[in-house]
N, CA and C atoms as a LAMMPS dump frame, in Angstrom:
ITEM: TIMESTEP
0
ITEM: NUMBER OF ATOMS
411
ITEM: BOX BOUNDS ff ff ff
-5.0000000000000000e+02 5.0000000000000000e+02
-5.0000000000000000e+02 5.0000000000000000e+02
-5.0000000000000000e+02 5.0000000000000000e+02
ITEM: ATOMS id mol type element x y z
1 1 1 N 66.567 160.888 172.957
2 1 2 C 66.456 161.224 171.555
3 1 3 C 65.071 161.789 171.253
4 2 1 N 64.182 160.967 171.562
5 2 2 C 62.668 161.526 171.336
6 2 3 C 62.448 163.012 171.945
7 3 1 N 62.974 163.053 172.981
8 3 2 C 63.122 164.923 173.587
9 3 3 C 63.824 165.866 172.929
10 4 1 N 65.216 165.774 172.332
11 4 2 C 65.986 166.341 171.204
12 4 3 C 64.787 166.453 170.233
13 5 1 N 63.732 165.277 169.228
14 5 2 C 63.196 165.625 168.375
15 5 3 C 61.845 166.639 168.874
16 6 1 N 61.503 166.758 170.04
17 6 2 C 60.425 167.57 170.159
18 6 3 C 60.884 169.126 170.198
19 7 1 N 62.242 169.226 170.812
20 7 2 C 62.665 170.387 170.749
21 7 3 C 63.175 170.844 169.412
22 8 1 N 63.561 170.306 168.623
23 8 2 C 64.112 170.77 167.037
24 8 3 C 62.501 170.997 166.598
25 9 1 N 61.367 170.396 166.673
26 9 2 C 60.358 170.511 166
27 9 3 C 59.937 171.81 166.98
28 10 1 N 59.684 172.359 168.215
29 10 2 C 59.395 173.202 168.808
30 10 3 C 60.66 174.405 167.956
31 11 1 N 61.32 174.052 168.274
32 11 2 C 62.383 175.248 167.317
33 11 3 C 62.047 175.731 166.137
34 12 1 N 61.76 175.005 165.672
35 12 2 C 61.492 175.118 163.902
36 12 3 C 60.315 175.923 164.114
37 13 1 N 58.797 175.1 164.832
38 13 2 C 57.762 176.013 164.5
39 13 3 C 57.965 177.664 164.813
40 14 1 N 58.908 177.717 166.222
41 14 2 C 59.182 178.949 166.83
42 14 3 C 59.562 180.384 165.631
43 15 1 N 60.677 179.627 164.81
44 15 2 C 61.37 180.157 163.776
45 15 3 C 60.459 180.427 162.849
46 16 1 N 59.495 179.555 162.233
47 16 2 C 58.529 179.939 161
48 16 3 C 57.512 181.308 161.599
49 17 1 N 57.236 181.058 162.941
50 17 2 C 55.919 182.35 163.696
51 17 3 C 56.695 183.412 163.885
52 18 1 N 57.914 183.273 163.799
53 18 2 C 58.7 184.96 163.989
54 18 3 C 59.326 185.228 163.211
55 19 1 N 59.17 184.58 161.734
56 19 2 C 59.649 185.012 160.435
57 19 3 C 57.988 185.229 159.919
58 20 1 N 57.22 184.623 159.94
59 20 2 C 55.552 185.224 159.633
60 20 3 C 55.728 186.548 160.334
61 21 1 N 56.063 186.38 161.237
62 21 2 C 55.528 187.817 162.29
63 21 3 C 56.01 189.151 161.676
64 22 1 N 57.401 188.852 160.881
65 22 2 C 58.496 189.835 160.388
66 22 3 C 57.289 190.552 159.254
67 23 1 N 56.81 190.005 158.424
68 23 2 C 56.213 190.24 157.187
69 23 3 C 55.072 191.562 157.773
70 24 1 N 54.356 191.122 158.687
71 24 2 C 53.464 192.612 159.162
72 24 3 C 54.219 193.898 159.77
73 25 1 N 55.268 193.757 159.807
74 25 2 C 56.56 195.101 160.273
75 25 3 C 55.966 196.045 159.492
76 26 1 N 56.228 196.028 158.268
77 26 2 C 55.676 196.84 156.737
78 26 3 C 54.158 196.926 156.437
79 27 1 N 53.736 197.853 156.871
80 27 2 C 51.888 197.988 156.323
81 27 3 C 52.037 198.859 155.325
82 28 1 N 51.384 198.153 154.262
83 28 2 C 51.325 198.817 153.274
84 28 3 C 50.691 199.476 153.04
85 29 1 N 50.606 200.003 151.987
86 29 2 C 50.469 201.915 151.794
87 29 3 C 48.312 201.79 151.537
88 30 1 N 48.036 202.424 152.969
89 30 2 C 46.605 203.034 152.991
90 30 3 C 46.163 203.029 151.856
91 31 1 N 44.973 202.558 151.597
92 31 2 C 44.173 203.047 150.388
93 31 3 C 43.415 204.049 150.653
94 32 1 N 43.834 204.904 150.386
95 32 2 C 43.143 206.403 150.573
96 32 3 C 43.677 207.34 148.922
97 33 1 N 43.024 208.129 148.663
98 33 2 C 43.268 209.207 147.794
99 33 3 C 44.56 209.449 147.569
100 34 1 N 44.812 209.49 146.164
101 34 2 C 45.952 209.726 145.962
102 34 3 C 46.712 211.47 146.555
103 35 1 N 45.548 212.313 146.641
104 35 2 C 46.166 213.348 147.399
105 35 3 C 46.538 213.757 149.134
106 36 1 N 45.912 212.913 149.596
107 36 2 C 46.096 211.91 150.766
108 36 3 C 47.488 211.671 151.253
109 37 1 N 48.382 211.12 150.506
110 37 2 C 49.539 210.365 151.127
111 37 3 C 50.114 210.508 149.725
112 38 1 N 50.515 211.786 149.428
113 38 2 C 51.538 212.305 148.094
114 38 3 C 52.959 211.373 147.955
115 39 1 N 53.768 210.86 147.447
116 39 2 C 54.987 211.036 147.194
117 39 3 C 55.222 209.29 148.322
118 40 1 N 54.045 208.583 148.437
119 40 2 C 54.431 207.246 149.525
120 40 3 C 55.255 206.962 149.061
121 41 1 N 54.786 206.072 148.043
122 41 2 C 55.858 205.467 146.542
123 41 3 C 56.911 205.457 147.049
124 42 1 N 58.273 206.504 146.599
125 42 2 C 58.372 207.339 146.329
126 42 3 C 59.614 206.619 147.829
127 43 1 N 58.905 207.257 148.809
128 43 2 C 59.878 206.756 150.461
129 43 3 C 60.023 205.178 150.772
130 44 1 N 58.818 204.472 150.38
131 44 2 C 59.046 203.059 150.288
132 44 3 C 60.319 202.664 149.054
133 45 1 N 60.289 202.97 147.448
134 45 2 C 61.096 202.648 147.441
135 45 3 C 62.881 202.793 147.811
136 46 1 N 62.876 204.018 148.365
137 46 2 C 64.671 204.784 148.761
138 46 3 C 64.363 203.909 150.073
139 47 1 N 63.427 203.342 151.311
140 47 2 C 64.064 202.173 152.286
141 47 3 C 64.166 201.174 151.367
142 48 1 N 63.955 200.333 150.692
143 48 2 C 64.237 199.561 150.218
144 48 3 C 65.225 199.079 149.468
145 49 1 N 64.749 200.427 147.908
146 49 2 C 66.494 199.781 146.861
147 49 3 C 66.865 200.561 146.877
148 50 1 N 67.448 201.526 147.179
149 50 2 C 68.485 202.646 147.403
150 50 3 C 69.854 202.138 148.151
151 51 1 N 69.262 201.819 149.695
152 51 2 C 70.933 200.844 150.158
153 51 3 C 71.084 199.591 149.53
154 52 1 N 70.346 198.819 148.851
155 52 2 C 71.105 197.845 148.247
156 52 3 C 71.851 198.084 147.153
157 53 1 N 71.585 198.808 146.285
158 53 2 C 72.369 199.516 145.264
159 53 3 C 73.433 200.119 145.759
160 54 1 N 73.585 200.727 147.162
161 54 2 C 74.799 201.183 147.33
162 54 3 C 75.461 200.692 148.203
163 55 1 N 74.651 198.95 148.751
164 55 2 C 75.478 198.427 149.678
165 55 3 C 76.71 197.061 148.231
166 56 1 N 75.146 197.301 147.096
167 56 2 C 76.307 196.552 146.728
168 56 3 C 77.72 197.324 145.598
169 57 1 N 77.862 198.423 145.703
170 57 2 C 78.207 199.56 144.967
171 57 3 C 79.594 199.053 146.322
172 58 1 N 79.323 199.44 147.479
173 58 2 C 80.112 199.577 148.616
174 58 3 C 81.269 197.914 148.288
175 59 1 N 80.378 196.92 148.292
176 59 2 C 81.064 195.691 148.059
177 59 3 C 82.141 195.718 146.835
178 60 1 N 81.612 195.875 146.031
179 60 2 C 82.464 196.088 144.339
180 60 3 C 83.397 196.728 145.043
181 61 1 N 83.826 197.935 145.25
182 61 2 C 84.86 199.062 145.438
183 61 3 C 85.789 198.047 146.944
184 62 1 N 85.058 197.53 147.697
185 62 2 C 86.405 196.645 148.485
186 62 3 C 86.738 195.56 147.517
187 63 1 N 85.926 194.685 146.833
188 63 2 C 87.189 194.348 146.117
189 63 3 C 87.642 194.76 145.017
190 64 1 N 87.384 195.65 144.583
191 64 2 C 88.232 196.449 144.067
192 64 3 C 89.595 196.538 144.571
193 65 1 N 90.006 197.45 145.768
194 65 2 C 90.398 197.68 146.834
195 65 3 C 91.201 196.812 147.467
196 66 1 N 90.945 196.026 147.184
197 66 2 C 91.737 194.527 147.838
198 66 3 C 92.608 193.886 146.344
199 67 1 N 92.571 194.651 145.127
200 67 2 C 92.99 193.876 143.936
201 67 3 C 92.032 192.573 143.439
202 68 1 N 91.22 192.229 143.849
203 68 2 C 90.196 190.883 143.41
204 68 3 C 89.048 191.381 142.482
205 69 1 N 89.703 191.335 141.748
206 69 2 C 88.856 192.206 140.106
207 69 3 C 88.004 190.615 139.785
208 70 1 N 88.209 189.957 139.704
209 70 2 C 87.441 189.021 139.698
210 70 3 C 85.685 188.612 140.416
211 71 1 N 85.959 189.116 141.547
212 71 2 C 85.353 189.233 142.971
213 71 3 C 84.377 190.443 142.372
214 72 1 N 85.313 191.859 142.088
215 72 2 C 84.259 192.75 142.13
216 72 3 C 83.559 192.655 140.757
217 73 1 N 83.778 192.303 139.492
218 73 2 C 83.049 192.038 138.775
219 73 3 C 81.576 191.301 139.058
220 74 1 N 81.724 190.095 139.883
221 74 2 C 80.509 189.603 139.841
222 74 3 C 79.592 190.002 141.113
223 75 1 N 80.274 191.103 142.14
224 75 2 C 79.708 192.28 143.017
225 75 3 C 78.65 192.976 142.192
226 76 1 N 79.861 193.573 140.743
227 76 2 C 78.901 194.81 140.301
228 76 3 C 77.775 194.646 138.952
229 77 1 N 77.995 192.972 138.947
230 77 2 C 76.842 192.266 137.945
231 77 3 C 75.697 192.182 139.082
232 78 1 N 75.421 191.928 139.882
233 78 2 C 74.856 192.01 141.285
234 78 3 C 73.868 193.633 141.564
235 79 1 N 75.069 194.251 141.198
236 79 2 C 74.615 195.772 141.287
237 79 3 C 73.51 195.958 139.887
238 80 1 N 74.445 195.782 138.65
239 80 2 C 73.705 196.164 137.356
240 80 3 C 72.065 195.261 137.413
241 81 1 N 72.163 193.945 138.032
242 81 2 C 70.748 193.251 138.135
243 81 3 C 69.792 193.864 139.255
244 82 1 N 70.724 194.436 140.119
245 82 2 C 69.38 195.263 140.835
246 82 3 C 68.956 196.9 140.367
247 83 1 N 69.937 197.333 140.154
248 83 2 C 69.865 198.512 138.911
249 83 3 C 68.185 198.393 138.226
250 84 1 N 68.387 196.687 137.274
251 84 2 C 67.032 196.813 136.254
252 84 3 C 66.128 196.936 136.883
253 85 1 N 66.299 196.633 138.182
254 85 2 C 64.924 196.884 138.436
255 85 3 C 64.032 198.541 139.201
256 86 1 N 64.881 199.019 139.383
257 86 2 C 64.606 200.422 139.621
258 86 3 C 64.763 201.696 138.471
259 87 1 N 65.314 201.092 137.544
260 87 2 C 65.616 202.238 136.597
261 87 3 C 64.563 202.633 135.691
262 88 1 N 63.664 202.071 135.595
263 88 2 C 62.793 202.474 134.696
264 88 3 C 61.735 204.237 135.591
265 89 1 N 61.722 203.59 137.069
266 89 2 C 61.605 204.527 137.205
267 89 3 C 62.094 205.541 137.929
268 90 1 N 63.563 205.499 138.331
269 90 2 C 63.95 206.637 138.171
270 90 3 C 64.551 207.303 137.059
271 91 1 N 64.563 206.857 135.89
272 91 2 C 64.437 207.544 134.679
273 91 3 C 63.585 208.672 135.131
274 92 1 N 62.556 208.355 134.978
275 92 2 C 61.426 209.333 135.505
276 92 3 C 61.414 210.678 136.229
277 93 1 N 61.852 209.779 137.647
278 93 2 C 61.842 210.677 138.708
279 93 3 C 63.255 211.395 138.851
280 94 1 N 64.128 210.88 138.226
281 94 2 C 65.743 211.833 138.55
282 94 3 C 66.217 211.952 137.027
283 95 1 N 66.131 211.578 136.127
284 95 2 C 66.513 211.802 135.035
285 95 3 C 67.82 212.091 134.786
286 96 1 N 68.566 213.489 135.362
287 96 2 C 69.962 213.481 135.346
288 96 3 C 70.609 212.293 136.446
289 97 1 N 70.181 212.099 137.395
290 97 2 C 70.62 210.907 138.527
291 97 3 C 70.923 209.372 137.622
292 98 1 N 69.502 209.326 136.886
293 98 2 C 69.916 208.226 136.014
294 98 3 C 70.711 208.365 134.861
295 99 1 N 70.906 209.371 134.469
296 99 2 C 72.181 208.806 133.468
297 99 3 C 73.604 209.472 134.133
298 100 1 N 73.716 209.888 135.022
299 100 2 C 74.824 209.667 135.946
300 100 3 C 75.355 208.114 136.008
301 101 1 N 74.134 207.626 136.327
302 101 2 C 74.165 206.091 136.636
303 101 3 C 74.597 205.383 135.396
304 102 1 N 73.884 205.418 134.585
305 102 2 C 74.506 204.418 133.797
306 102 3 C 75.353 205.045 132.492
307 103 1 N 76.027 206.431 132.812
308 103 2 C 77.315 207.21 132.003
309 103 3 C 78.379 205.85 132.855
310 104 1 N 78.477 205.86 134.6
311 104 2 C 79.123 205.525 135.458
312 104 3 C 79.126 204.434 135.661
313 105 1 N 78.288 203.39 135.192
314 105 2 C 78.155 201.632 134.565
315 105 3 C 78.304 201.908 133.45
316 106 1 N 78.51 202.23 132.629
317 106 2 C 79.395 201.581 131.1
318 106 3 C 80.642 202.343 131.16
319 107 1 N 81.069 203.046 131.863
320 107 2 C 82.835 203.204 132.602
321 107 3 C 83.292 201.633 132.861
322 108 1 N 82.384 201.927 134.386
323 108 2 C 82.875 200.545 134.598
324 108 3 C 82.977 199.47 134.669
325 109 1 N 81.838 199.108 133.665
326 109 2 C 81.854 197.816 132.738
327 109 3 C 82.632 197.584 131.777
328 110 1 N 83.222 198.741 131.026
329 110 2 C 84.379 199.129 130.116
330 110 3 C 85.6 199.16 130.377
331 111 1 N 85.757 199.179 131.998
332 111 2 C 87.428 199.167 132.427
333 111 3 C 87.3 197.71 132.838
334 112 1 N 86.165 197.201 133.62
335 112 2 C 86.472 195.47 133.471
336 112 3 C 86.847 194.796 132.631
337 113 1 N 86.095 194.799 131.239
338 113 2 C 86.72 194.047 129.945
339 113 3 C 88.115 194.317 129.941
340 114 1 N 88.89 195.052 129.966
341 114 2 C 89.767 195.176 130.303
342 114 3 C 90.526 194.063 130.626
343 115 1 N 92.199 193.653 130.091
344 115 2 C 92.544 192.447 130.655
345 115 3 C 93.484 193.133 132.391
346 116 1 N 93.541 194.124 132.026
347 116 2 C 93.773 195.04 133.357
348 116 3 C 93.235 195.858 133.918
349 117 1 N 92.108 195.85 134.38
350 117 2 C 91.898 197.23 134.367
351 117 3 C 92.448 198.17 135.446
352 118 1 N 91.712 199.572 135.168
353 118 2 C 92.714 200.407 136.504
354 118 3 C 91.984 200.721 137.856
355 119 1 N 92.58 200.339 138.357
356 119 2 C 91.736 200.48 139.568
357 119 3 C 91.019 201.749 140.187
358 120 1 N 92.215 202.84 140.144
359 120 2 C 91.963 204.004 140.477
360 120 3 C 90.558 204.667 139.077
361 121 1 N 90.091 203.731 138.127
362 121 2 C 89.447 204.761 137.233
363 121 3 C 87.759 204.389 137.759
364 122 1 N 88.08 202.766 138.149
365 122 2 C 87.044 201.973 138.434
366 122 3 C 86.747 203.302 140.131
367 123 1 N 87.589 202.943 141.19
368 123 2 C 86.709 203.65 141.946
369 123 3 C 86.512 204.839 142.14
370 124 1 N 86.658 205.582 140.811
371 124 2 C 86.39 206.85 141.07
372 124 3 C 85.175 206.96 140.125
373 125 1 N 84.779 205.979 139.616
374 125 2 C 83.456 205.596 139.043
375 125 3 C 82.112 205.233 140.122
376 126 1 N 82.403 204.709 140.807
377 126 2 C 81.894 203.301 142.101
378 126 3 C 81.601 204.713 142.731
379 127 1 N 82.622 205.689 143.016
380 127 2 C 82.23 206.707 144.441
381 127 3 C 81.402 207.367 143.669
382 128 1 N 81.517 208.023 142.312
383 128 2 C 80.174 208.459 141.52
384 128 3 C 78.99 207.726 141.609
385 129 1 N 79.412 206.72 141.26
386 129 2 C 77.565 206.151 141.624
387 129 3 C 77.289 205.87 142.851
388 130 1 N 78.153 205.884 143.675
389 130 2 C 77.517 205.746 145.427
390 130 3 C 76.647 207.137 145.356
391 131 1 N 77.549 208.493 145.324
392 131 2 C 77.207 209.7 145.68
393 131 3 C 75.996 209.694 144.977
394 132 1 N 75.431 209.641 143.484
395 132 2 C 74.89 209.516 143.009
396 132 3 C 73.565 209.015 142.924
397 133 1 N 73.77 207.469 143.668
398 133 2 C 72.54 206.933 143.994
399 133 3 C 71.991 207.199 145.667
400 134 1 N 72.784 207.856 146.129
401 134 2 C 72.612 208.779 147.94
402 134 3 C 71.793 210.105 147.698
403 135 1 N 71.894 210.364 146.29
404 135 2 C 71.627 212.014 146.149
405 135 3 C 69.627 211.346 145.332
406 136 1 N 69.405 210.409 144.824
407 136 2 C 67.969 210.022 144.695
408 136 3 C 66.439 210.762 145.242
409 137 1 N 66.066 211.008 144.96
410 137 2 C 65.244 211.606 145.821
411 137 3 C 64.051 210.563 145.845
């Protein structure tokens, strides 16, 4: 037993030094001149929230897809909460992109209330804002 506990405690520390280790993957953006390294911003955030917005865009539309309107509702509440946090600035930076986006969330927040809604209106909404949030710059 005492050997089991040295190895769970050897495990554990193992696990915390190569989840620390993960965090320096990402060096963040040089302090140098802003004419220097134009447009960083800019690529850091499209790796970041760009596929989650459309991984969870991707989720909603299977269940969709599967009939579990239930399911994809609280998918695409998921979506709309990560939404807030990028939209302010791509307002900015895409302007028509963003109100693509949210013409294409109050669709389909509007066919959810719905005590039925239609499926076919929902994902032809969902593939708009996939394409939509793919086309970002």
């Amino acid at each position: 037993m005492a050997r089991f506990n040295q190895i769970l405690v050897l495990s554990a520390l193992s696990l915390l030094t190569l989840a620390g280790c993960d965090i320096f993957q990402e060096a963040p953006t040089p302090k140098t001149s802003s004419s220097a390294v134009p447009g960083t911003a800019v690529k850091t955030d499209k790796a970041i929230k760009y596929p989650e917005l459309s991984g969870l865009v991707f989720y909603t539309k299977k269940a969709v897809e599967a009939d579990n309107f239930p399911k994809a509702k609280t998918e695409f509440v998921k979506f709309e909460n990560a939404w807030k946090k990028v939209e302010n600035g791509m307002k900015t930076k895409a302007p028509t992109g963003y109100n693509a986006v949210k013409e294409a969330t109050a669709k389909v927040t509007a066919e959810f209330k719905k005590s039925e809604p239609s499926k076919d209106k929902v994902l032809a909404q969902l593939d708009l804002l996939d394409k939509t949030i793919k086309a970002f710059p």
